[in-house]
DSSP file (Angstrom, degrees, kcal/mol; ACC not computed):
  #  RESIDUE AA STRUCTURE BP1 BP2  ACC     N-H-->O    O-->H-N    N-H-->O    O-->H-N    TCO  KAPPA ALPHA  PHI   PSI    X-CA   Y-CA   Z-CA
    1    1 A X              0   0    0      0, 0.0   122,-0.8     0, 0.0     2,-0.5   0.000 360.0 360.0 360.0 151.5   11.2  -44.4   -8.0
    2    2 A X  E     -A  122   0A   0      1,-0.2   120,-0.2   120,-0.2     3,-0.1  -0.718 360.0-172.0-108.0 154.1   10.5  -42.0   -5.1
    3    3 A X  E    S+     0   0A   0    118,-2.2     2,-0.3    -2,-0.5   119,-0.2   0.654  79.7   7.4 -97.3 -33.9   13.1  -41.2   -1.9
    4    4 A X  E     -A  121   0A   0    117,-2.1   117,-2.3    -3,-0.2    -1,-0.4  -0.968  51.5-165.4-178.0 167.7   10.4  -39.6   -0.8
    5    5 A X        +     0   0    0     -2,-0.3     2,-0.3   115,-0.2   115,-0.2  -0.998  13.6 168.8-154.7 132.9    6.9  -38.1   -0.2
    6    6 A X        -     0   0    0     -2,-0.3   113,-4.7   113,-0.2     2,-0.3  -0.971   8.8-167.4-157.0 157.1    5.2  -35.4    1.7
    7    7 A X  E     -B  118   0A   0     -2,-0.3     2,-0.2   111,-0.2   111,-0.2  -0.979   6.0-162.9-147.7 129.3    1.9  -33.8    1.8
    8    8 A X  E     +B  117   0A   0    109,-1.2   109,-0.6    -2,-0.3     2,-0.4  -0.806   7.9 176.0-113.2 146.5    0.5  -30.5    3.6
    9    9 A X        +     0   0    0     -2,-0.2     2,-0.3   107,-0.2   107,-0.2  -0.966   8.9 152.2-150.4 140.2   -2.6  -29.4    4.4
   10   10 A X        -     0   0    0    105,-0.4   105,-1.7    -2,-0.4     2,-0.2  -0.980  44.7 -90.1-164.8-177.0   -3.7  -26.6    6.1
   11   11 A X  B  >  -D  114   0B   0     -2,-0.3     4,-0.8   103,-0.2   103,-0.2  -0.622  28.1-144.7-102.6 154.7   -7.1  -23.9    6.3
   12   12 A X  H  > S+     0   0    0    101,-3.0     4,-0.9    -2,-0.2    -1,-0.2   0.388 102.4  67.1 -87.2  -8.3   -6.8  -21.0    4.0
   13   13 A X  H  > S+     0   0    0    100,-0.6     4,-4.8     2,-0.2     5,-0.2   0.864 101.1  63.6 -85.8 -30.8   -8.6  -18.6    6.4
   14   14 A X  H  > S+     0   0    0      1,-0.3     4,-2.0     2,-0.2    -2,-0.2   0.904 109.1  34.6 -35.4 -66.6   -4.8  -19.5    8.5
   15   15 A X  H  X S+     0   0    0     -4,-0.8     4,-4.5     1,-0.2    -1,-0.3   0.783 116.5  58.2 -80.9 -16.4   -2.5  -18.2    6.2
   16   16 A X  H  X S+     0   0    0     -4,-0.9     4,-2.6     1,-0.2    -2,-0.2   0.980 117.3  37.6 -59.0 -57.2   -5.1  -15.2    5.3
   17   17 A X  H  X S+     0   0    0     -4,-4.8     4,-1.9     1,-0.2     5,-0.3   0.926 106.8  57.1 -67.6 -61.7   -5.0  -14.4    8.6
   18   18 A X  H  X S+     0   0    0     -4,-2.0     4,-3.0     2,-0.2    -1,-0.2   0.864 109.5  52.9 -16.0 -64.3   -1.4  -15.0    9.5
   19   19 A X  H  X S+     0   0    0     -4,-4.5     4,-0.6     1,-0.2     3,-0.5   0.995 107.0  56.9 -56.0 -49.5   -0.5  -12.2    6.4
   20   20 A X  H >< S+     0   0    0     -4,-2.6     3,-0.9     1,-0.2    -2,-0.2   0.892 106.8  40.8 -44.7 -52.4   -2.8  -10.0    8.0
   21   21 A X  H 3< S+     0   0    0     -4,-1.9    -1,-0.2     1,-0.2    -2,-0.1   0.520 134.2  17.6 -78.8 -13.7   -1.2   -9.8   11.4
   22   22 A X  H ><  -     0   0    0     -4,-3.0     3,-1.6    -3,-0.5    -1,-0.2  -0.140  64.3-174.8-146.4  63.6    2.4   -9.6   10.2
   23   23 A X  T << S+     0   0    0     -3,-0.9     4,-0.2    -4,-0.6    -3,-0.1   0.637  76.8  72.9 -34.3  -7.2    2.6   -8.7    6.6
   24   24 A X  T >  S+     0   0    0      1,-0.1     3,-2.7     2,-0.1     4,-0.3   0.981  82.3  78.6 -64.1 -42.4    6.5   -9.3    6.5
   25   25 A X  T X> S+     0   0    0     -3,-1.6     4,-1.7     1,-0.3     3,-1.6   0.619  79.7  58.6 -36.1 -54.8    5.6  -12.5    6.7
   26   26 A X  H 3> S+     0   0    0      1,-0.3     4,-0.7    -4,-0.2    -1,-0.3   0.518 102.2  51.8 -21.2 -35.7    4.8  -12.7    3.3
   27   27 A X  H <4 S+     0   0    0     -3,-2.7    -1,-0.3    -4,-0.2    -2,-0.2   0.763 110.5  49.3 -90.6 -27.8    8.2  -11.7    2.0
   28   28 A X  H <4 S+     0   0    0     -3,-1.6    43,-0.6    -4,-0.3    -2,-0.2   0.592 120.7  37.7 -97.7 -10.2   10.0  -14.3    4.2
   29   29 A X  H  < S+     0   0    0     -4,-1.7     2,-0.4    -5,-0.2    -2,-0.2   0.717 117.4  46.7 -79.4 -33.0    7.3  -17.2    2.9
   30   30 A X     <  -     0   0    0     -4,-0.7     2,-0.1    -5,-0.3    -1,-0.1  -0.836  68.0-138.4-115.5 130.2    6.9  -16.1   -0.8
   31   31 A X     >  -     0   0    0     -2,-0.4     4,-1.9    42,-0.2     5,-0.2  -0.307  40.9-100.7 -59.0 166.0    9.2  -15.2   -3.7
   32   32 A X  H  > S+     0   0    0      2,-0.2     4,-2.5     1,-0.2     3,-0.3   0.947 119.7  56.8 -27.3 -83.6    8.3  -12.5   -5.8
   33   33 A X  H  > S+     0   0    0      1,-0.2     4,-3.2     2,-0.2    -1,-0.2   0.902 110.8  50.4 -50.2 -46.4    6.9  -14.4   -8.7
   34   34 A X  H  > S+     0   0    0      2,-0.2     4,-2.2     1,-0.2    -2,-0.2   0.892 106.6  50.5 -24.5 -67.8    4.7  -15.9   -6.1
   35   35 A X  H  X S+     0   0    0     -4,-1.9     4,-2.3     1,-0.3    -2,-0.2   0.804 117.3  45.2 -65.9 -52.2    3.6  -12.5   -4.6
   36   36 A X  H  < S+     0   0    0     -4,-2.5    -1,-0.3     2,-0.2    -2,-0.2   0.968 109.2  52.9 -64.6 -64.6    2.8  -11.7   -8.2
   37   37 A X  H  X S+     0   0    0     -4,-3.2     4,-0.9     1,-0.2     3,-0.4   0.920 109.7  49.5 -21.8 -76.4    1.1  -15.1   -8.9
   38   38 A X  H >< S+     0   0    0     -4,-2.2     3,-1.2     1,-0.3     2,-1.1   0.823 109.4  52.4 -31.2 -65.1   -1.4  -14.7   -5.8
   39   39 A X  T 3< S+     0   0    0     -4,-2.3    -1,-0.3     1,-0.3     3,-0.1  -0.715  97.9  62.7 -94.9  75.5   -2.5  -11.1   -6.7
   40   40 A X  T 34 S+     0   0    0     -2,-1.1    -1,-0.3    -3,-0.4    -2,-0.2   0.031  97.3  79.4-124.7 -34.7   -3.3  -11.9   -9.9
   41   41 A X  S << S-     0   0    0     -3,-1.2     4,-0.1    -4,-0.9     6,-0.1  -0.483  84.8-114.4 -74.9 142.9   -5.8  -14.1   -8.6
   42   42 A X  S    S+     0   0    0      1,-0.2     2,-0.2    -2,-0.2     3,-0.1   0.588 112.9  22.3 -50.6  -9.2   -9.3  -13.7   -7.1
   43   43 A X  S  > S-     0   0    0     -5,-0.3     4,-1.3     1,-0.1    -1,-0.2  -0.766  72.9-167.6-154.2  86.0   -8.7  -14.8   -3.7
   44   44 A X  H >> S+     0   0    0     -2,-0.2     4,-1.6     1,-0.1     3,-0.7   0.986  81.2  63.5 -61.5 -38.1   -4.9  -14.2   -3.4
   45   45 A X  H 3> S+     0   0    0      1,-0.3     4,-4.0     2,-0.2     5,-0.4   0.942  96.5  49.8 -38.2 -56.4   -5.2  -16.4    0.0
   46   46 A X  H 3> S+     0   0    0      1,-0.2     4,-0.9     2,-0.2    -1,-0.3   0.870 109.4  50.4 -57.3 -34.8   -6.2  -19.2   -1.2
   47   47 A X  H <X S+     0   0    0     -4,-1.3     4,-1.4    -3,-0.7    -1,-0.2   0.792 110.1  55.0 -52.9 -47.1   -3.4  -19.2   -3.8
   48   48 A X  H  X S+     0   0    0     -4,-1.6     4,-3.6    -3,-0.4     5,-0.2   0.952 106.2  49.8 -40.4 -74.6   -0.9  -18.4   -0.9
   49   49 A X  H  X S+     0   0    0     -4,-4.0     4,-3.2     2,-0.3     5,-0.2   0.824 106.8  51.2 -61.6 -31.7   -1.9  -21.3    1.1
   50   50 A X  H  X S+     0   0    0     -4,-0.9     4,-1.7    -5,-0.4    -1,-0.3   0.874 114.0  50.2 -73.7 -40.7   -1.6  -23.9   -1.7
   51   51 A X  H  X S+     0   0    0     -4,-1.4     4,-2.0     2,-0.2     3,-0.4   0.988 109.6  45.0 -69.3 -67.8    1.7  -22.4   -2.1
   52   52 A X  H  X S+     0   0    0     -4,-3.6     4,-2.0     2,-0.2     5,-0.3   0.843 114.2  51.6 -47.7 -39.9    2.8  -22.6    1.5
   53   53 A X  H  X S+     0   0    0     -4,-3.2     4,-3.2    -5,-0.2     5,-0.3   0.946 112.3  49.4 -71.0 -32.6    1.3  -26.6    1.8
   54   54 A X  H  X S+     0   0    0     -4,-1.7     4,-2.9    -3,-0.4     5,-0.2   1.000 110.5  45.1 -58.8 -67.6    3.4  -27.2   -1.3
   55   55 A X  H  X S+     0   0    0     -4,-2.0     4,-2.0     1,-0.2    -1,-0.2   0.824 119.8  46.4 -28.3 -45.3    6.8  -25.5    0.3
   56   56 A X  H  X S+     0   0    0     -4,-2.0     4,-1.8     2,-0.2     5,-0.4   0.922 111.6  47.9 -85.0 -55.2    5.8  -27.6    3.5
   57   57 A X  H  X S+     0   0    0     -4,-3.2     4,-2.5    -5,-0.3    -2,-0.2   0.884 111.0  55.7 -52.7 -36.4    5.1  -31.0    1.4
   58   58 A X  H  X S+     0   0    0     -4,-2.9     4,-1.6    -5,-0.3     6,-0.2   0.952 102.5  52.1 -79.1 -55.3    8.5  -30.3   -0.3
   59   59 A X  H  <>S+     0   0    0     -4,-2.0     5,-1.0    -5,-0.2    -1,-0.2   0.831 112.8  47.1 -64.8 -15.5   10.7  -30.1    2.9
   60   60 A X  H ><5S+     0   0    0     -4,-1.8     3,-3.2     3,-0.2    -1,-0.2   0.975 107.6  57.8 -75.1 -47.3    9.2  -33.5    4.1
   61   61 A X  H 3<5S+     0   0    0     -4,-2.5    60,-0.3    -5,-0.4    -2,-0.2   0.705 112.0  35.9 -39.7 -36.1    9.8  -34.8    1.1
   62   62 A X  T 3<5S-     0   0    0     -4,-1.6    -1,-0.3     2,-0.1    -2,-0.1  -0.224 113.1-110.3-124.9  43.1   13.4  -34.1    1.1
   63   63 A X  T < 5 +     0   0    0     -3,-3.2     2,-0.4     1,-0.1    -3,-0.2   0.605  52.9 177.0  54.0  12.5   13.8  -34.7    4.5
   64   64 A X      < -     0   0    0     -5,-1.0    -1,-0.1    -6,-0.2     4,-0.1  -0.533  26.9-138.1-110.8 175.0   14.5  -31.6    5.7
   65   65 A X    >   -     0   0    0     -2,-0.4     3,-1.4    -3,-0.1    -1,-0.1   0.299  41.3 -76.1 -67.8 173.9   15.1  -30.3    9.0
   66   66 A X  T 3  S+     0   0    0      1,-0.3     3,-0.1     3,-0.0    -1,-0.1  -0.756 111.9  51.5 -92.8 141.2   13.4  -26.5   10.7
   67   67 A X  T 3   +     0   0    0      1,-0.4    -1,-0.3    -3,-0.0    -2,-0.1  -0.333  66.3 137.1 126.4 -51.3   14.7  -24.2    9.7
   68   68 A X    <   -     0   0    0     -3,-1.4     2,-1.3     1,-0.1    -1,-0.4   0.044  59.5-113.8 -64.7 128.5   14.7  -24.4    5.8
   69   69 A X        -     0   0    0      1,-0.1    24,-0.2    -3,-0.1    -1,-0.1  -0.717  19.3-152.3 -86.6  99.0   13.9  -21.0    4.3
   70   70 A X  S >  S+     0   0    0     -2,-1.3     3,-1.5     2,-0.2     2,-1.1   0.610  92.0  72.4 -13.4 -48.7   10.7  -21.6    2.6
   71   71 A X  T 3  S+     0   0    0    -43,-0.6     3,-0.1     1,-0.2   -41,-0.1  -0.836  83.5  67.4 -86.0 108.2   11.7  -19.0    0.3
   72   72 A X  T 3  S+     0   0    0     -2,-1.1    18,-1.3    16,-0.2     2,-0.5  -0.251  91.8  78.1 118.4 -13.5   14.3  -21.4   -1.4
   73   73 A X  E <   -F   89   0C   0     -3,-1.5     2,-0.8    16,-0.2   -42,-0.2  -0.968  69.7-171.8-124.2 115.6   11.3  -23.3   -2.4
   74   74 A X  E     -F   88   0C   0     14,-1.3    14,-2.5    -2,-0.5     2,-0.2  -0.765  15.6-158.3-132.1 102.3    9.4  -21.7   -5.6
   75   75 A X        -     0   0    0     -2,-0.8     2,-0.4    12,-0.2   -44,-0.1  -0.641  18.2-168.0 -66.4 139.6    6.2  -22.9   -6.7
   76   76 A X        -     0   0    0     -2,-0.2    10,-1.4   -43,-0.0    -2,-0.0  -0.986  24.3-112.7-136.4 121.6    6.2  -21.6  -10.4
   77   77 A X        -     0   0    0     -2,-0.4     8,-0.2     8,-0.2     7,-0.1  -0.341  37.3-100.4 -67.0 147.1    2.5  -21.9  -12.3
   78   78 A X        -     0   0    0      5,-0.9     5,-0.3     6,-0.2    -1,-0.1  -0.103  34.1-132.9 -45.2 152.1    2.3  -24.3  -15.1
   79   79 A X        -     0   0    0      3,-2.6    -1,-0.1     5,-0.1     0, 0.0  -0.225  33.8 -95.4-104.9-176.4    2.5  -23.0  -18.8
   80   80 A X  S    S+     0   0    0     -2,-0.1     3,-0.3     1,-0.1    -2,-0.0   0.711 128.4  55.4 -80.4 -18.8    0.1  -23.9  -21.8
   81   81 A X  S    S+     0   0    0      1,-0.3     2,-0.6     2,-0.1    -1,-0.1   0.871 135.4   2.9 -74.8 -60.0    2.8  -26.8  -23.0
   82   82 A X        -     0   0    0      1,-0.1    -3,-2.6     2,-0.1    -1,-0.3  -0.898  68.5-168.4-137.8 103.2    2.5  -28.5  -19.0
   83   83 A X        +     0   0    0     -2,-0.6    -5,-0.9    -5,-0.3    -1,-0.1   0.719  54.1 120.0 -73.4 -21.5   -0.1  -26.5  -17.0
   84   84 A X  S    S-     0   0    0     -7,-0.1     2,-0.4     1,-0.1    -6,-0.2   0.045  72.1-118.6 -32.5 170.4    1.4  -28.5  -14.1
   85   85 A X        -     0   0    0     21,-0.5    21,-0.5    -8,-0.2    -8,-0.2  -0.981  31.8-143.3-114.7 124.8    2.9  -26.3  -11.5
   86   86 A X        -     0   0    0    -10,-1.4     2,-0.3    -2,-0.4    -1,-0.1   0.454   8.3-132.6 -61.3-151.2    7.0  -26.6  -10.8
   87   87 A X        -     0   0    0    -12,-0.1     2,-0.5    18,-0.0   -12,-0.2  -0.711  17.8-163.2-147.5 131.9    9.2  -26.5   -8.0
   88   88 A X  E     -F   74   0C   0    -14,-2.5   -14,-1.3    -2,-0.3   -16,-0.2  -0.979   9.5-152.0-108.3 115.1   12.5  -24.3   -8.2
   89   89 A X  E     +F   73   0C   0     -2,-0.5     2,-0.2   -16,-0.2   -16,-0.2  -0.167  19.0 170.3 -42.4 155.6   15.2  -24.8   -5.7
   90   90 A X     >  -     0   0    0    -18,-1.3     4,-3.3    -2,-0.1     5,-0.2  -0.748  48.1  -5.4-138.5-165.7   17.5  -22.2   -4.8
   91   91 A X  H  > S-     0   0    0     -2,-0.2     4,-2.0     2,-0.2     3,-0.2   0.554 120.1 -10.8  49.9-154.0   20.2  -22.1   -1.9
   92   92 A X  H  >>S+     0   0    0      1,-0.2     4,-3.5     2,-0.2     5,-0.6   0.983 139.6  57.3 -53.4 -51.8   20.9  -24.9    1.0
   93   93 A X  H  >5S+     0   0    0      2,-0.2     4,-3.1     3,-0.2    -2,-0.2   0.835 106.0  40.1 -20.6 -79.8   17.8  -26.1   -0.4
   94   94 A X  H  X5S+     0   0    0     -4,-3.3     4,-1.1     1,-0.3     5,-0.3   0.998 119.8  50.2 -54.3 -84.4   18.9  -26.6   -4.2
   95   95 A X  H >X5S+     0   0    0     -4,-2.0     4,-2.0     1,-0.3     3,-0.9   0.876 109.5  49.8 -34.5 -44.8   22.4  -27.9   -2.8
   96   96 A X  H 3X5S+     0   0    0     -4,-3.5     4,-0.8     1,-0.3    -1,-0.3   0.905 119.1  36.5 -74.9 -41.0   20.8  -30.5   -0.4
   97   97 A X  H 3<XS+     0   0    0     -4,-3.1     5,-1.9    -5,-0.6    -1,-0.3   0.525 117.0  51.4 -93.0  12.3   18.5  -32.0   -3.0
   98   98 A X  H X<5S+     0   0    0     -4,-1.1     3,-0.7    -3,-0.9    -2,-0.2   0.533 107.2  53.3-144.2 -39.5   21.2  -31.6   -6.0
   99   99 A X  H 3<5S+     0   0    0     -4,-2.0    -2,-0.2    -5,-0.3    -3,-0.2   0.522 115.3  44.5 -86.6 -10.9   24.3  -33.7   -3.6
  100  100 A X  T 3<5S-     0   0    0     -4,-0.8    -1,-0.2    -5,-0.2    24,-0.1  -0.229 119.1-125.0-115.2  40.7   21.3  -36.8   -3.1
  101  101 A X  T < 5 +     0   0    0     -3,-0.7    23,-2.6     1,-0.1     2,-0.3   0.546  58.6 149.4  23.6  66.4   20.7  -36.3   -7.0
  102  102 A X  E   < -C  123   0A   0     -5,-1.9     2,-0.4    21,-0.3    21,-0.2  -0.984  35.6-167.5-123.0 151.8   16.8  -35.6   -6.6
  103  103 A X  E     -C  122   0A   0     19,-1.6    19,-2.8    -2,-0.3     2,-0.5  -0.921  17.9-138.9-131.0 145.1   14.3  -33.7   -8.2
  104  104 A X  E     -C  121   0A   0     -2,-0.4     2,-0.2    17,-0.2    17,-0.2  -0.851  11.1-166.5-122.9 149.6   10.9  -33.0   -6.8
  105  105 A X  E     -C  120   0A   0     15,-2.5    15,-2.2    -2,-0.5     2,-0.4  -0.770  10.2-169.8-117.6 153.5    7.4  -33.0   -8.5
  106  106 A X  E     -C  119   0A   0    -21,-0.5     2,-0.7    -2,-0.2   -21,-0.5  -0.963  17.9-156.6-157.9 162.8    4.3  -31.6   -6.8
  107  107 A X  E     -C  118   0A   0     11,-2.1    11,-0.6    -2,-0.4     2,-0.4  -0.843  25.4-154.8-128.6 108.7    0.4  -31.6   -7.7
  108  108 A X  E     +C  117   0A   0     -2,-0.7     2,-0.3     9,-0.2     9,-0.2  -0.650  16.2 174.5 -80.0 136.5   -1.3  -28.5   -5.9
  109  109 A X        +     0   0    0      7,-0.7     7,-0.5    -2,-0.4     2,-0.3  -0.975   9.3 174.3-152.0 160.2   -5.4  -28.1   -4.7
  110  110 A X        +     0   0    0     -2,-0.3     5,-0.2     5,-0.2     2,-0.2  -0.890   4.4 178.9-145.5 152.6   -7.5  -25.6   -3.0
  111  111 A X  B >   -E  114   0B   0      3,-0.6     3,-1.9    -2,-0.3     2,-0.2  -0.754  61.7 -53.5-172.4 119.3  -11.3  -25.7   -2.5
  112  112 A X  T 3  S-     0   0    0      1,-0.2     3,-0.0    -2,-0.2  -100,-0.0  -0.366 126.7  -1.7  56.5-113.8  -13.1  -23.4   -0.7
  113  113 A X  T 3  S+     0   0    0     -2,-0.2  -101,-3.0     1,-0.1  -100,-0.6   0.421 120.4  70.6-105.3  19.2  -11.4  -23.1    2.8
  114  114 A X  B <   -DE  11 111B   0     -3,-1.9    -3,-0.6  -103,-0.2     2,-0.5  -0.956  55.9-170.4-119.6 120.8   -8.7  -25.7    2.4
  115  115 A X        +     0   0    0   -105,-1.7  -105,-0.4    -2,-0.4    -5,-0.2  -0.891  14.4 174.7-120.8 118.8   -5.5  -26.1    0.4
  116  116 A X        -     0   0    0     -2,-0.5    -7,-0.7    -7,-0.5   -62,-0.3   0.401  18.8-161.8 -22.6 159.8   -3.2  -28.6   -0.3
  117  117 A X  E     -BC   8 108A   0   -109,-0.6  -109,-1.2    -9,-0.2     2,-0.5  -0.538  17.1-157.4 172.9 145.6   -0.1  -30.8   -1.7
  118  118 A X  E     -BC   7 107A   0    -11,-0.6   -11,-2.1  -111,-0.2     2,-0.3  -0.938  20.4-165.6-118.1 130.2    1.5  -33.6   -2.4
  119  119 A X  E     - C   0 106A   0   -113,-4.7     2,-0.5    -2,-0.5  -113,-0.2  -0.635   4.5-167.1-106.7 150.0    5.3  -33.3   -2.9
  120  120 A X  E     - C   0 105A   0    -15,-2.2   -15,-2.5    -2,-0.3     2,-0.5  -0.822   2.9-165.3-144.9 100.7    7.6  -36.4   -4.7
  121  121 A X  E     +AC   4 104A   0   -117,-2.3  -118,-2.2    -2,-0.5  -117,-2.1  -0.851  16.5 174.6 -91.8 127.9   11.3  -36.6   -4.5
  122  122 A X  E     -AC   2 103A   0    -19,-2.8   -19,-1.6    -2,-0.5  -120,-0.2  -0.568  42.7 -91.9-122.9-179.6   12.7  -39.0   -6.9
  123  123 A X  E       C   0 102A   0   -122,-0.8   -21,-0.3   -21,-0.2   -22,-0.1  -0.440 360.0 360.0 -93.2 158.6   16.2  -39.8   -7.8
  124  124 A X              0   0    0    -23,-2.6   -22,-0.1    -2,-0.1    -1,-0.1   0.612 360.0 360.0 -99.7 360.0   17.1  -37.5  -11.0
């Protein structure tokens, strides 16, 4: 059953832009494996953004307040066994969703200049 549900959306040219005009940003949105993820890809933005609506879908989901470090939230690409994509806690994050014994699922899209997510936390 789900505790809870959240969904982001937001325009891809946003976060394109956003990296341009303060490339730290990037390190204080994104893990690594992300970073890695993105540029692997033809349009790292778009990848980016899908990643950031997901992060954002995931803190509604699980109720939580601003403030939550985003990086704490790690979209991880699907494999050839479950091409789905995951979500890895870390941190306050990890702890907060791990003391209400939930685990959260989340279904990624981009097209063209918009990307997406819908985030589900359910009891574990």
């Amino acid at each position: 059953m789900a505790d809870g549900v959240g969904m982001d959306l937001i325009e891809v040219a946003r976060i394109e832009r956003a990296l341009d005009r303060h490339p730290r940003l990037a390190d204080r949105l994104f893990t690594e494996g992300e970073l890695q993820y993105a540029a692997s890809k033809g349009r790292p933005g778009r990848h980016l953004a899908a990643r950031f609506a997901a992060k954002e879908a995931v803190v509604k989901a699980l109720r939580l307040g601003p403030g939550t470090s985003l990086r704490e939230i790690e979209v991880v690409a699907g494999d050839e066994r479950d091409p789905a994509p995951q979500i890895r806690l870390s941190g306050r994050v990890r702890d907060q969703a791990d003391s209400r014994g939930l685990s959260v699922q989340v279904s990624l899209t981009h097209a063209r200049e918009m990307a997406g997510a819908v985030a589900i936390a359910e009891s574990a």
